[in-house]
Short mmCIF file of the C-alpha atoms (twelve columns), coordinates in Angstrom:
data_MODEL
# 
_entry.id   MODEL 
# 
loop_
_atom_site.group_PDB 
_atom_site.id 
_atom_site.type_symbol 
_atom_site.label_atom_id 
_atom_site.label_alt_id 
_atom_site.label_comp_id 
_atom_site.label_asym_id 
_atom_site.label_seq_id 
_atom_site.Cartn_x 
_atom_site.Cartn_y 
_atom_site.Cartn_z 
_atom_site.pdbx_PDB_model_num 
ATOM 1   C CA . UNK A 1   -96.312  68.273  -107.995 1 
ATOM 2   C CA . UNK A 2   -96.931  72.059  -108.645 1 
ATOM 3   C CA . UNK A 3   -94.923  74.300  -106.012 1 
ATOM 4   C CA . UNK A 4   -94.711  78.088  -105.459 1 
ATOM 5   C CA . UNK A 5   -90.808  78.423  -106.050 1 
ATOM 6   C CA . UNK A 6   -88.721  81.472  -105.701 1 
ATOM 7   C CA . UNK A 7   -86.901  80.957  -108.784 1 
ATOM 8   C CA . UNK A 8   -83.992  83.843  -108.767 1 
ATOM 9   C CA . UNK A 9   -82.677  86.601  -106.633 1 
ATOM 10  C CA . UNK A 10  -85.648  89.035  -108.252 1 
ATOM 11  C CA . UNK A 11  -89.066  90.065  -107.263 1 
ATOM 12  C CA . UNK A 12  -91.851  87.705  -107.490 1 
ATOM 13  C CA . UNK A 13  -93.066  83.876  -107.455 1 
ATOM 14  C CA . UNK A 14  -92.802  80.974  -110.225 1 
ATOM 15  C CA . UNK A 15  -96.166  78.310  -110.123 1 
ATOM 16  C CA . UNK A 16  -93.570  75.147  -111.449 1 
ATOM 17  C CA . UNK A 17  -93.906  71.358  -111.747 1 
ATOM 18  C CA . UNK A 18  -91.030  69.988  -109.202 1 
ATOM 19  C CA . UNK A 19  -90.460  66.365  -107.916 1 
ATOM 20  C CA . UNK A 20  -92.455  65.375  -104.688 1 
ATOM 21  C CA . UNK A 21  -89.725  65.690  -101.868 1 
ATOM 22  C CA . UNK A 22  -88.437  62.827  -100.330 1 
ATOM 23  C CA . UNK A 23  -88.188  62.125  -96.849  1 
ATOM 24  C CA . UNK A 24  -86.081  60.868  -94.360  1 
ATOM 25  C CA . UNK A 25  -86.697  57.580  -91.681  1 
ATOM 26  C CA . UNK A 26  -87.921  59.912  -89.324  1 
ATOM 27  C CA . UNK A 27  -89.865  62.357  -91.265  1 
ATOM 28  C CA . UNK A 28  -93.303  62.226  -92.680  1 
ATOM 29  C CA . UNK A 29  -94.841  63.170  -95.985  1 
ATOM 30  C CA . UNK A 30  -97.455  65.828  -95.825  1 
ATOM 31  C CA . UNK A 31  -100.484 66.662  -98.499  1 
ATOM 32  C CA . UNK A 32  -100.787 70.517  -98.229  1 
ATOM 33  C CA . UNK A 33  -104.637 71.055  -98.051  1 
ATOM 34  C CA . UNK A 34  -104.319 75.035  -96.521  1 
ATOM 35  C CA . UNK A 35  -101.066 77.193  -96.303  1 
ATOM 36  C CA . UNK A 36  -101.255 81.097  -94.661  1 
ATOM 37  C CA . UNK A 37  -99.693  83.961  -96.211  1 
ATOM 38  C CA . UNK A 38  -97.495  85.802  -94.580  1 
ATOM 39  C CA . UNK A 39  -95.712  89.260  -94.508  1 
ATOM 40  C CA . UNK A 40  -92.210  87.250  -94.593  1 
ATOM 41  C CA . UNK A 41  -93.993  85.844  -98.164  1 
ATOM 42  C CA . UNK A 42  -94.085  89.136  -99.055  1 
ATOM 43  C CA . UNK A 43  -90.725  90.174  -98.163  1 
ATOM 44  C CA . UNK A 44  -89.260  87.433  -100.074 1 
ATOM 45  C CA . UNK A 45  -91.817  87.992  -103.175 1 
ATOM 46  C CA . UNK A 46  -90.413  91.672  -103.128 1 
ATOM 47  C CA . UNK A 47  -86.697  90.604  -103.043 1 
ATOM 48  C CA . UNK A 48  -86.287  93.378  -100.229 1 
ATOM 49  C CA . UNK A 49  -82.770  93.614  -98.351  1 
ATOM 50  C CA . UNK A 50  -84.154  90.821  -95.787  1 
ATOM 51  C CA . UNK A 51  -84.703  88.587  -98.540  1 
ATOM 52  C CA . UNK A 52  -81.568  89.184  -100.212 1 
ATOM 53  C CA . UNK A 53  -79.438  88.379  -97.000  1 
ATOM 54  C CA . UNK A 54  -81.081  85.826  -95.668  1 
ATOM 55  C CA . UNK A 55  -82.599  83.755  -98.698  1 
ATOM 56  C CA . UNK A 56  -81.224  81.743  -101.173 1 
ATOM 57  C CA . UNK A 57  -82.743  80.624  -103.868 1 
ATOM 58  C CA . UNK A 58  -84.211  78.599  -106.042 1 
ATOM 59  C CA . UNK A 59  -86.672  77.099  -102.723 1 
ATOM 60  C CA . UNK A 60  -90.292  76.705  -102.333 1 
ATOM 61  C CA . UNK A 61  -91.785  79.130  -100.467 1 
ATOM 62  C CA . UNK A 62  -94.413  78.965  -97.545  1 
ATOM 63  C CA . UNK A 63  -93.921  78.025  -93.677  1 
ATOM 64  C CA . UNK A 64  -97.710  77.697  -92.842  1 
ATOM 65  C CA . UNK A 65  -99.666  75.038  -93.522  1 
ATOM 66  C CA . UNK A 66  -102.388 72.030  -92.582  1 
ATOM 67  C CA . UNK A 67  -102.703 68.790  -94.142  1 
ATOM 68  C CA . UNK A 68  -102.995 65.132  -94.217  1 
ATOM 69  C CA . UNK A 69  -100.328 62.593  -93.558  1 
ATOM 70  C CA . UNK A 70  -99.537  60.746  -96.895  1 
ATOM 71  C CA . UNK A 71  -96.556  58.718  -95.958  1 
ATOM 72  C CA . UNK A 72  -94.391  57.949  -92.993  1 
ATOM 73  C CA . UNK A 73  -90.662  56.799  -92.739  1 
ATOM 74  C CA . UNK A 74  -89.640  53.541  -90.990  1 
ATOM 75  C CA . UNK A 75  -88.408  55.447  -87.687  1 
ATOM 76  C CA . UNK A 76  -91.891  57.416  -87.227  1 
ATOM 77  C CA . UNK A 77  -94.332  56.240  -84.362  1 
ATOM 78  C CA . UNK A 78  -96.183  59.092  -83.344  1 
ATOM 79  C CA . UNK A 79  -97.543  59.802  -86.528  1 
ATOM 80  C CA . UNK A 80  -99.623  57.347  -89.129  1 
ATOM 81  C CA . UNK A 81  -100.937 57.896  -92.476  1 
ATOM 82  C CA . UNK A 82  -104.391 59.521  -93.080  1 
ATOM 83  C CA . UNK A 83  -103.434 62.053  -89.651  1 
ATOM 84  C CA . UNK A 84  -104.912 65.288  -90.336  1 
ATOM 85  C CA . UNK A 85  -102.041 67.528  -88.802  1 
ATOM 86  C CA . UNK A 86  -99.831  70.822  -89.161  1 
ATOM 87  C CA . UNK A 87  -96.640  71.583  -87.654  1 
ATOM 88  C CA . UNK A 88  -94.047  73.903  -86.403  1 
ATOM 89  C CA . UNK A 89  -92.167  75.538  -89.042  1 
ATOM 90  C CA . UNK A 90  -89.007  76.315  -87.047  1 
ATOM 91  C CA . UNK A 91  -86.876  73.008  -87.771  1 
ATOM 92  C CA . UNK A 92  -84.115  72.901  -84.639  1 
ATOM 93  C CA . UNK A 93  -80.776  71.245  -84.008  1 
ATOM 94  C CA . UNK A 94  -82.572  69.457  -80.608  1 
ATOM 95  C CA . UNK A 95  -78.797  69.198  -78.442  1 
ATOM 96  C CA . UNK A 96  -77.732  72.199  -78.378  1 
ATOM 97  C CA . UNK A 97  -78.072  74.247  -75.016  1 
ATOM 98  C CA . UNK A 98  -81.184  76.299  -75.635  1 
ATOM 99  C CA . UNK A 99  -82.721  73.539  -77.115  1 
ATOM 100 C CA . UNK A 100 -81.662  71.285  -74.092  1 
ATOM 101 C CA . UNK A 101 -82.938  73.601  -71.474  1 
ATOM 102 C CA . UNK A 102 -86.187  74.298  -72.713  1 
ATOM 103 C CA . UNK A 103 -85.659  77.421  -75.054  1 
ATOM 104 C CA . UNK A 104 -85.809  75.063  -78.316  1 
ATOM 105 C CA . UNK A 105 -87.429  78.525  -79.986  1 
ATOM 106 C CA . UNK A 106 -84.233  80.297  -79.948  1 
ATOM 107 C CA . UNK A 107 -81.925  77.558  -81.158  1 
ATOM 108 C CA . UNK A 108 -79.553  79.044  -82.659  1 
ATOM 109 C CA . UNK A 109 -79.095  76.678  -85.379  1 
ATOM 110 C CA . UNK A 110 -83.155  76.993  -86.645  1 
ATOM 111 C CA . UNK A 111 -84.179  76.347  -89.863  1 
ATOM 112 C CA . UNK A 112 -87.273  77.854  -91.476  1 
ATOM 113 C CA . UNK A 113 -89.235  75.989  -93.902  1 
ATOM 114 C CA . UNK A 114 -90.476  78.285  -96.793  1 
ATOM 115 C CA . UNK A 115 -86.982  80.392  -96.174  1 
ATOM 116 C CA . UNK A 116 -83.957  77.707  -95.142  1 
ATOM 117 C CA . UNK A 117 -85.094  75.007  -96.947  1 
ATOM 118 C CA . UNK A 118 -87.982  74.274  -99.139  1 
ATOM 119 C CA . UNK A 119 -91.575  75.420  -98.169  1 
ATOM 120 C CA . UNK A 120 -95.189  74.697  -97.992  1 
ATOM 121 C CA . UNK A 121 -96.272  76.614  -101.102 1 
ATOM 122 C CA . UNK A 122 -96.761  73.109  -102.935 1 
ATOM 123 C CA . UNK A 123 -98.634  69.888  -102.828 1 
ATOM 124 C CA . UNK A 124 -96.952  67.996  -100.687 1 
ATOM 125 C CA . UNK A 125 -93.857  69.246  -98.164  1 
ATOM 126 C CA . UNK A 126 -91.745  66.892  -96.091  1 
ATOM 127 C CA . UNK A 127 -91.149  67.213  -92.101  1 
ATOM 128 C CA . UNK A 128 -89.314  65.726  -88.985  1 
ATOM 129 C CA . UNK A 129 -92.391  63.583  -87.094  1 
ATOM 130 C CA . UNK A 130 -91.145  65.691  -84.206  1 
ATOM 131 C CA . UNK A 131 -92.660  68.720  -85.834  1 
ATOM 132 C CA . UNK A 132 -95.990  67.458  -86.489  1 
ATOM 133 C CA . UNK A 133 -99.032  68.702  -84.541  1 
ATOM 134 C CA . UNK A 134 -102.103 66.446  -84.709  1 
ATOM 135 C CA . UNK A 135 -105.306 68.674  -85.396  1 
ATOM 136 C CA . UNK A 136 -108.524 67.969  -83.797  1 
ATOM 137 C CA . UNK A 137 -111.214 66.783  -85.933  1 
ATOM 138 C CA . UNK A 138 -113.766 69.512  -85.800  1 
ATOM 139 C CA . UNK A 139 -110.440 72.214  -86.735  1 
ATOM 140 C CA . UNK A 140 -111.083 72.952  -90.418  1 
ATOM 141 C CA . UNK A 141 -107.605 72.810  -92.817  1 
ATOM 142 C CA . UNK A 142 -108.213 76.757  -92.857  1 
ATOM 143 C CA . UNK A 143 -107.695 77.008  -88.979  1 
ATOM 144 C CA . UNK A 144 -105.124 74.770  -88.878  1 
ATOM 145 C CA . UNK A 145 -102.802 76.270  -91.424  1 
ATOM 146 C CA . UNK A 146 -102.244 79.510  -89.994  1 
ATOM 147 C CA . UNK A 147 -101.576 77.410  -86.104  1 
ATOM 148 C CA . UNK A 148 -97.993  79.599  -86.730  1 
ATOM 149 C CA . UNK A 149 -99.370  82.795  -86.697  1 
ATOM 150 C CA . UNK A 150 -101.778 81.938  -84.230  1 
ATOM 151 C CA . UNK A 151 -99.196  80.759  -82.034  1 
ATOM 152 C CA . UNK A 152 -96.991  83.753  -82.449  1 
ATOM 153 C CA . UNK A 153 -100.043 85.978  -80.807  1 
ATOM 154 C CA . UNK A 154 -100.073 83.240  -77.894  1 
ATOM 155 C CA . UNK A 155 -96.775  83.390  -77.192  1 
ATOM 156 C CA . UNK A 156 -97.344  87.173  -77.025  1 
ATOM 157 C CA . UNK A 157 -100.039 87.578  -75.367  1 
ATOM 158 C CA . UNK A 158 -99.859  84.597  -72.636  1 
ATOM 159 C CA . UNK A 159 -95.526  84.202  -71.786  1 
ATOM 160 C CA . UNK A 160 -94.769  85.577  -68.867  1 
ATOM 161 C CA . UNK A 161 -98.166  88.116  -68.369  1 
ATOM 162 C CA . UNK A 162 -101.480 87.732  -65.480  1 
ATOM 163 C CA . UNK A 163 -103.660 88.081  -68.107  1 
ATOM 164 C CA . UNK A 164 -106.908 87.427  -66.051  1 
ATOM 165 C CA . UNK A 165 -108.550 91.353  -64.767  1 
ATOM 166 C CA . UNK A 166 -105.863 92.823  -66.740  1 
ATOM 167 C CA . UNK A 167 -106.075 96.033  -68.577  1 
ATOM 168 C CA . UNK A 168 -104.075 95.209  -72.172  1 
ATOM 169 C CA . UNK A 169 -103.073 97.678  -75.293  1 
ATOM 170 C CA . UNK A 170 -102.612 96.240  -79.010  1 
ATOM 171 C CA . UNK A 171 -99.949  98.059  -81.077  1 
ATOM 172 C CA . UNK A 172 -100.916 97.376  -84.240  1 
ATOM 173 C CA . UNK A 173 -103.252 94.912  -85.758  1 
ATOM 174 C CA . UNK A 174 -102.234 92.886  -88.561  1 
ATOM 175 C CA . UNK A 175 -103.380 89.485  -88.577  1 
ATOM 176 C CA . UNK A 176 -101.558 88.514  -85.225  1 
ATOM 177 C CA . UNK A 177 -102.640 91.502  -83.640  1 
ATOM 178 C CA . UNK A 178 -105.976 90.615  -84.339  1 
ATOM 179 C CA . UNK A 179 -105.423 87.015  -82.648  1 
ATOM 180 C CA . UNK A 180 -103.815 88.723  -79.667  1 
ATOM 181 C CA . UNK A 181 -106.784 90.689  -79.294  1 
ATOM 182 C CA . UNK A 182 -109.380 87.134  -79.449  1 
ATOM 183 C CA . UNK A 183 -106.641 85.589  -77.006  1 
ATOM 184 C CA . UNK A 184 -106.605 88.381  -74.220  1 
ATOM 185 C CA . UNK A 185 -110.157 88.462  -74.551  1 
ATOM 186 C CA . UNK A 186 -110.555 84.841  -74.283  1 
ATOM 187 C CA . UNK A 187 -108.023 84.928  -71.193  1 
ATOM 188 C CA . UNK A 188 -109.837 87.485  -69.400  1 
ATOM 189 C CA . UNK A 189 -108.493 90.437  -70.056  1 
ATOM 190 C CA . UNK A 190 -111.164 92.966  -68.343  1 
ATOM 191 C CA . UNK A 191 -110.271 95.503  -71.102  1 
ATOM 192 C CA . UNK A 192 -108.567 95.951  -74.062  1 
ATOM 193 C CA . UNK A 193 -107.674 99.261  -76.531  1 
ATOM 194 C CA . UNK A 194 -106.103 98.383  -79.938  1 
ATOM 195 C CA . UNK A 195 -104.236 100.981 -82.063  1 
ATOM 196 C CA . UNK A 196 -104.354 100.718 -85.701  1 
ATOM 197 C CA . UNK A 197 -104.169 103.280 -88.949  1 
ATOM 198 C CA . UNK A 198 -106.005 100.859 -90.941  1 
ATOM 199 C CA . UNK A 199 -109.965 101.077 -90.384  1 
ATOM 200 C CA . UNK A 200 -110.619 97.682  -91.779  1 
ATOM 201 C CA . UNK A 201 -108.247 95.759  -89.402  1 
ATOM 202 C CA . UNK A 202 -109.784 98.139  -86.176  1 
ATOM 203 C CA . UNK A 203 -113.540 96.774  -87.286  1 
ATOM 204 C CA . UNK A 204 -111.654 93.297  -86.987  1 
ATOM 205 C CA . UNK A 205 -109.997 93.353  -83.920  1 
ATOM 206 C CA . UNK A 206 -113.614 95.024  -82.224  1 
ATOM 207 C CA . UNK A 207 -114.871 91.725  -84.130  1 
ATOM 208 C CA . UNK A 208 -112.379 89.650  -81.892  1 
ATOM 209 C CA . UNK A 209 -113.101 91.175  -78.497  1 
ATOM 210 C CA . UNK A 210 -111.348 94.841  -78.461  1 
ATOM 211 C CA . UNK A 211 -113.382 97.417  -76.336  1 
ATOM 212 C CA . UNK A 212 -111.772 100.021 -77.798  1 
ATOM 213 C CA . UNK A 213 -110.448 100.148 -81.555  1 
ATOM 214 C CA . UNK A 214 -108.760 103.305 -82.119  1 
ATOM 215 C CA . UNK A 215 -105.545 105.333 -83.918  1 
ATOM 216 C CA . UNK A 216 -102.527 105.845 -82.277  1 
ATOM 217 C CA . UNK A 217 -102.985 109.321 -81.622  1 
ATOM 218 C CA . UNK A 218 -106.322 108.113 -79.962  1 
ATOM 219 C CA . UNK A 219 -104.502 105.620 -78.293  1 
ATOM 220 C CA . UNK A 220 -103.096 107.663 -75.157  1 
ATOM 221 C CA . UNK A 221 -106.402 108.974 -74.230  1 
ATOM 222 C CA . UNK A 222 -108.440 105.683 -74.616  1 
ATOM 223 C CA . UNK A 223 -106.012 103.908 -72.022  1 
ATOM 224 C CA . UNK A 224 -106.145 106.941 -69.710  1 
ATOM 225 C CA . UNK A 225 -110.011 106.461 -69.771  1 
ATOM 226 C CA . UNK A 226 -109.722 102.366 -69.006  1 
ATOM 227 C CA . UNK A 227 -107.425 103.041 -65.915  1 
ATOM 228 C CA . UNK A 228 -108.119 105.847 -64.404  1 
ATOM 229 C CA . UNK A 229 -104.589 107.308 -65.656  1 
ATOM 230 C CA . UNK A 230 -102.491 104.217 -64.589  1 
ATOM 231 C CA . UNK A 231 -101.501 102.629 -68.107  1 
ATOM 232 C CA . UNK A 232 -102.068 99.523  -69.148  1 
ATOM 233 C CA . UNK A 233 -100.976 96.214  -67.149  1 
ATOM 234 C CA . UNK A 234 -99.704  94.672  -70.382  1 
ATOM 235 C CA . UNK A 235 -98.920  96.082  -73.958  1 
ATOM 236 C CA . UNK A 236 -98.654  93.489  -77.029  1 
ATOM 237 C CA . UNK A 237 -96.340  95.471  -79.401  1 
ATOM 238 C CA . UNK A 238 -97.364  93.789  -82.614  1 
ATOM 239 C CA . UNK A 239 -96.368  96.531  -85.325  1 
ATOM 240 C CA . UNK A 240 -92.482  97.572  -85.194  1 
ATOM 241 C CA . UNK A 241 -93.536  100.797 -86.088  1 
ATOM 242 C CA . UNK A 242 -90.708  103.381 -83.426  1 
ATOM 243 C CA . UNK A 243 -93.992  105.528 -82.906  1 
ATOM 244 C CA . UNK A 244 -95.598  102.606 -81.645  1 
ATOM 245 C CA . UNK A 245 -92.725  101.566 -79.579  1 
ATOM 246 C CA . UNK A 246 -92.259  104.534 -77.894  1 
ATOM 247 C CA . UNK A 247 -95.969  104.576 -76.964  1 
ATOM 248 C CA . UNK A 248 -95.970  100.971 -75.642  1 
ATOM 249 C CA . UNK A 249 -93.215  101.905 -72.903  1 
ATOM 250 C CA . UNK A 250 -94.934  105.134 -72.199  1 
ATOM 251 C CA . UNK A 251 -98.735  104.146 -71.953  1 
ATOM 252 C CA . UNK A 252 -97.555  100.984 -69.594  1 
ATOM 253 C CA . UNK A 253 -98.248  101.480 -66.059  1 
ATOM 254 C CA . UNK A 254 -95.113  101.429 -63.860  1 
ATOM 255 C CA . UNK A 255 -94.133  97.684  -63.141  1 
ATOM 256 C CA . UNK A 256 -95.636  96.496  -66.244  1 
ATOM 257 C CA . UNK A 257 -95.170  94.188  -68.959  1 
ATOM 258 C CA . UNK A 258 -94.296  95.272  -72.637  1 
ATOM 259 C CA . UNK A 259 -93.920  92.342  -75.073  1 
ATOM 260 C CA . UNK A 260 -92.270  93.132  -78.142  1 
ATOM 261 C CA . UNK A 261 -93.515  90.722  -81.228  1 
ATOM 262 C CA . UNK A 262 -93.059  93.290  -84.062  1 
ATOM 263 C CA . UNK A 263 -89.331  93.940  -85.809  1 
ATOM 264 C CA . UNK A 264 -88.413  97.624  -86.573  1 
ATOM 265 C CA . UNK A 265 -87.063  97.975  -90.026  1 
ATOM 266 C CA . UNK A 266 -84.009  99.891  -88.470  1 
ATOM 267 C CA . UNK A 267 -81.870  100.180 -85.400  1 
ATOM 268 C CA . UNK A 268 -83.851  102.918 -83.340  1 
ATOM 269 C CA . UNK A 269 -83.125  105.072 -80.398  1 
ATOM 270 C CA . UNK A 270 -84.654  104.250 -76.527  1 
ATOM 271 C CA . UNK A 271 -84.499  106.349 -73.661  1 
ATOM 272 C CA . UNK A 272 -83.807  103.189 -71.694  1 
ATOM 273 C CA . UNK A 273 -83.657  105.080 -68.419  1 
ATOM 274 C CA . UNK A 274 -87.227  107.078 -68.340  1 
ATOM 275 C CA . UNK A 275 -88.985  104.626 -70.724  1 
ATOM 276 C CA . UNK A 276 -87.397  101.290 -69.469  1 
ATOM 277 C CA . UNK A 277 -85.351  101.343 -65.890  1 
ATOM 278 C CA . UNK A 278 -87.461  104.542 -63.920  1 
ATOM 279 C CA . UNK A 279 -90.835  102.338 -64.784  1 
ATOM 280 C CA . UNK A 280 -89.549  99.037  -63.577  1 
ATOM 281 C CA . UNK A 281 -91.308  97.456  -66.575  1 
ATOM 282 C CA . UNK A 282 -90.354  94.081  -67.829  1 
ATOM 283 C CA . UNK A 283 -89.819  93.831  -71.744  1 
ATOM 284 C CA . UNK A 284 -89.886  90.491  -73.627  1 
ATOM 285 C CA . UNK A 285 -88.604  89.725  -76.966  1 
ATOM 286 C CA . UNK A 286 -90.881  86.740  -78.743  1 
ATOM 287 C CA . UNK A 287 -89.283  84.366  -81.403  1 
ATOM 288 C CA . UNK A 288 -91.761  82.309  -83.011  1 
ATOM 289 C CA . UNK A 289 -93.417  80.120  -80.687  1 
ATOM 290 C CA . UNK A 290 -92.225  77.862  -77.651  1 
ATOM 291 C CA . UNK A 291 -91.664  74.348  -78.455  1 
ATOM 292 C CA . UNK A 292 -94.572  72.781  -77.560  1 
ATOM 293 C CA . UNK A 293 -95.927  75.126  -74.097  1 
ATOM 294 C CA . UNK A 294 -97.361  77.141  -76.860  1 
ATOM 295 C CA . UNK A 295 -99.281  74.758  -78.921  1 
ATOM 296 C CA . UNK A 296 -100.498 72.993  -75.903  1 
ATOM 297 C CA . UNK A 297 -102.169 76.238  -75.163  1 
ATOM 298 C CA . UNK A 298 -103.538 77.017  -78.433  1 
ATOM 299 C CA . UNK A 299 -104.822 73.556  -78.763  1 
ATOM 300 C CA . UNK A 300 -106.817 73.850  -75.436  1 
ATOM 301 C CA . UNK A 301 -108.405 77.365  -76.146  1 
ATOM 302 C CA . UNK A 302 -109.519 76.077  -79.684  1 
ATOM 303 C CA . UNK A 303 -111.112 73.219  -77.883  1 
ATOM 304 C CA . UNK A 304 -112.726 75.100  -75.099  1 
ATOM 305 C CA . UNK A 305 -114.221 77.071  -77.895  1 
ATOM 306 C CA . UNK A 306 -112.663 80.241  -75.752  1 
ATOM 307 C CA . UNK A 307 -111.103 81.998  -79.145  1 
ATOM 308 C CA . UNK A 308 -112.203 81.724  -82.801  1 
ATOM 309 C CA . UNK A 309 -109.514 82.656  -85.316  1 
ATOM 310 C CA . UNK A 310 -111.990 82.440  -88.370  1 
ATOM 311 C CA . UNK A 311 -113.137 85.708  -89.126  1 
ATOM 312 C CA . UNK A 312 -109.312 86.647  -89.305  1 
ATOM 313 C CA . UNK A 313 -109.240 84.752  -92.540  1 
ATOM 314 C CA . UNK A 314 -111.006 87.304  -94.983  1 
ATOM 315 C CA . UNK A 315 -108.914 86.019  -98.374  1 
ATOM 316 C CA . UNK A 316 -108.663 82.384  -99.992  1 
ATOM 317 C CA . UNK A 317 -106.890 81.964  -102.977 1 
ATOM 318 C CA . UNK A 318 -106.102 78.820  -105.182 1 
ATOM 319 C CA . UNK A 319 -101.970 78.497  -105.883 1 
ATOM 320 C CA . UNK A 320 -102.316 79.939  -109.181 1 
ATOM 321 C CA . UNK A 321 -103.699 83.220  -107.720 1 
ATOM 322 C CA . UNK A 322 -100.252 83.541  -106.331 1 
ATOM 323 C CA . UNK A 323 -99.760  87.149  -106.957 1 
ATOM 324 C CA . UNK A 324 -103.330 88.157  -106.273 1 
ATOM 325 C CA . UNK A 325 -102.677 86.486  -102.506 1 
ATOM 326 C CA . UNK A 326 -99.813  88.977  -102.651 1 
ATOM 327 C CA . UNK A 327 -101.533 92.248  -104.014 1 
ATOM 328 C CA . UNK A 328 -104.450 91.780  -101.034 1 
ATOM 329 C CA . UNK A 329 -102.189 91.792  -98.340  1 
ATOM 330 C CA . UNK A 330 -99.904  95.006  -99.933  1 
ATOM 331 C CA . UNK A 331 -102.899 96.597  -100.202 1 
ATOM 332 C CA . UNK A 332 -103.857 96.884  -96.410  1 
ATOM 333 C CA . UNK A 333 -107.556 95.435  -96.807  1 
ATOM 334 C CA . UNK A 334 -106.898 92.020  -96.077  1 
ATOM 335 C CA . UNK A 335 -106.825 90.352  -92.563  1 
ATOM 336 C CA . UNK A 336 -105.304 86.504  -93.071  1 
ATOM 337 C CA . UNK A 337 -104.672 85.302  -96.989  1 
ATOM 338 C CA . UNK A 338 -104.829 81.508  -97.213  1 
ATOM 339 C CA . UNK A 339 -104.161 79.616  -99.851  1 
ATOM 340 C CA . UNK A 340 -106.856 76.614  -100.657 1 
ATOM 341 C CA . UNK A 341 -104.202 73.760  -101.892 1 
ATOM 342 C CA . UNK A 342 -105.922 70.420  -102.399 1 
ATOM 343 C CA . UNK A 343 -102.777 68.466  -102.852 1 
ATOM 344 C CA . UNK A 344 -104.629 66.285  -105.354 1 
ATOM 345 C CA . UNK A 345 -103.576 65.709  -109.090 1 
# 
């Protein structure tokens, strides 16, 4: 089969002929029909420091993806052959105490397709049956492989937060920005300012539902103007930019929620007593997505028809266009890159 392999411990991708992977008992063989791009993709394409401590290669890269079931191992029930499906990425131990108490997405013993082990970039990619989510029939392949991304923006925007009335600020809106915006929206969020630099991905996320689309340095005064001077009731922190941190914990209201998707590429400084403690705000860290409260929830909004992830996807690319997928997102004028696999010889 052809797979998107990182072949050394050097920048870029290598389009090779590999075996078809074999599964276990309990795991399933999957025909890659759609796999998402991501910005990890590009950190590992770029061989930055990340990459380099975390990676090892040779591995097939890719961790989101939608597909049909080709083959299933003697142990598998809840999964048949010709199942149009996806799944989550995040591989876990399943006894260890986070895992055992609910908190599976924090298992400390994860393991990432596309980074730990080999990815979705390819063909056909094996998985535990556990980690397979069934897709409804009217979700296109497109929709359903980029259900990780997706589901990172609902575990943002929906853990922990009264979303319903509230007033909500976007920090930043890459691709899962842009769904955070579509899922406060869809949630009821009576009003919602997102900060960007990048023009193209503001026209997006006023596409998606945003009432106000603005800079950062815009940002302060366009929240003043939705709540009468309060600060927002929630702030999705999508960008990891130290700026935009600072400017989530201060544009807050007092007793508010700040949850914190995006990684800074440094330790940074907080005033933890005037921008954390004094405000009595709660801050939440998110890890992936919640195994399975938050695909339950992003199966039931794409079936309500509440939230429409489509015009997200503004790039589709065949395998071969592998460094092309790459370029569009480096340059800053893509929203979601997806690659169109059709698995078939």
């Amino acid at each position: 089969m052809r797979a998107l392999v990182k072949a050394s411990a050097a920048p870029g991708f290598v389009l090779q002929d590999v075996p078809v992977p074999s599964y276990r008992e309990d795991e399933v063989l999957i025909r890659v029909r759609a796999a998402g791009v991501c910005g990890t993709d590009v950190h590992i394409h770029t061989w930055d420091a990340w990459a380099q401590g975390r990676c090892k290669p040779p591995f097939t890269v890719g961790h989101e993806f939608a597909g049909v079931v080709e083959k299933v191992g003697s142990l598998v029930t809840n999964v048949k052959v010709g199942d149009r499906v996806t799944a989550e990425g995040h591989i876990v131990c399943g006894t260890c105490h986070l895992c055992r108490t609910g908190n599976a997405h924090v298992c400390p013993n994860t393991k990432i397709i596309g980074v730990d082990r080999d990815g979705c970039f390819a063909d056909y990619i094996a998985m535990p049956a556990s980690n397979v989510w069934h897709l409804d029939d009217d979700i296109g392949f497109d929709v359903g492989g980029i259900h990780d991304p997706m589901g990172n923006a609902f575990h943002t925007a929906l853990h922990g937060t009264e979303l319903p009335g509230a007033t909500v600020l976007v920090t930043g809106c890459g691709p899962i920005g842009i769904f955070a915006v579509g899922i406060a929206k869809a949630a009821g969020a009576s009003h919602i300012v997102a900060s960007d630099v990048n023009p193209k991905r503001l026209a997006l996320a006023k596409q998606l539902g945003a009432h106000s689309a603005v800079t950062p340095d815009q940002a302060a005064e366009a929240v003043r103007a939705a709540t009468n001077g309060l600060g927002v009731d929630v702030v999705l922190e999508m960008s990891g930019v130290p700026a935009a941190i600072h400017q989530a914990f201060a544009l807050v209201r007092v007793g508010g929620r700040v949850q914190m998707l995006g990684i800074p590429a440094k330790p940074m400084e907080v005033d933890f007593a005037t921008e954390v403690i004094f405000k009595g705000i709660t801050v939440y860290g998110v890890v992936g997505r919640r195994m399975y409260n938050t695909w339950i929830a992003m199966q039931q909004f794409l079936r309500a028809g509440q939230f429409d992830p489509r015009p997200v996807i503004t790039h589709r690319f065949p395998l071969e266009a592998h460094a092309e997928a790459i370029a569009a997102i480096q340059s800053g004028e893509a929203g979601k890159v997806v690659f169109e696999v059709s698995g078939e010889r």
